[in-house]
N, C-alpha and C positions, 0 to 999 in steps of 0.2 A: 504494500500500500504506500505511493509514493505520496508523501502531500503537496508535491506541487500540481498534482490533478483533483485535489479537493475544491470543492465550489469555497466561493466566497464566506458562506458563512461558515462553512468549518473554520477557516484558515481566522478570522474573526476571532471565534471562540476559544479558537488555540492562542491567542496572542492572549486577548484576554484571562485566559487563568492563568497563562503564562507571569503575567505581570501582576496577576491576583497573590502568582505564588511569592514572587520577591519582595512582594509587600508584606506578604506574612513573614519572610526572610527577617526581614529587617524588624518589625515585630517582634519576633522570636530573638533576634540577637542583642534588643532593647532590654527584653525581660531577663536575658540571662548577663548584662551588663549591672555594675554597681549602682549606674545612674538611674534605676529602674526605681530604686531606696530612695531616693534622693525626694524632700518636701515638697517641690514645687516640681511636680509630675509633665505639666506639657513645656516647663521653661529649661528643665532640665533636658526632656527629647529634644526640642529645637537645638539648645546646645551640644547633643550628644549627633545630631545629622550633619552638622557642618564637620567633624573630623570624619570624614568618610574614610579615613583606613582603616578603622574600627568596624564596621559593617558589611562592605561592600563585597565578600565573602559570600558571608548568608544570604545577599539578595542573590547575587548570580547562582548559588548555589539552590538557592530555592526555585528561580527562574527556570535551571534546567529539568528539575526536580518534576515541577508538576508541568513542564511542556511534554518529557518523556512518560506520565502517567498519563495524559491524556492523549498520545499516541499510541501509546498501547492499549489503552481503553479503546481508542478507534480501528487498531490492528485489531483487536478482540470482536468488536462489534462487524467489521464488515468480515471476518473469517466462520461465521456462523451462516 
């Protein structure tokens, strides 16, 4: 199942959780940061998203994460 012959709204929907997933990425690597403790909860995020070499791991890594789950969910769907 190649996906460059997916119709558009696959190709859509894959971007999209694609980028669903890096955002839980970065989510997830919020929560398991120190700054997660920290009082003042969204002034603390803002200051924890400007040093992006602290995170930028987990996004890519969650980006690939749930692009190849929801490939294989679509390998799985069209092999039936």
């Amino acid at each position: 199942m190649n996906p460059l012959y997916w119709t558009l709204q696959h190709r859509v929907a894959w971007l999209f959780v694609s980028v669903a997933g890096a955002v839980a990425g970065v989510l997830l690597a919020f929560i398991q940061s120190p700054f997660f403790f920290a009082p003042q909860g969204w002034q603390a995020f803002e200051a924890w998203l400007l040093s992006s070499e602290i995170y930028w791991v987990w996004a890519i890594s969650g980006f690939f994460v749930t692009a190849l789950l929801f490939y294989l969910a679509q390998l799985a769907r069209s092999s039936n």
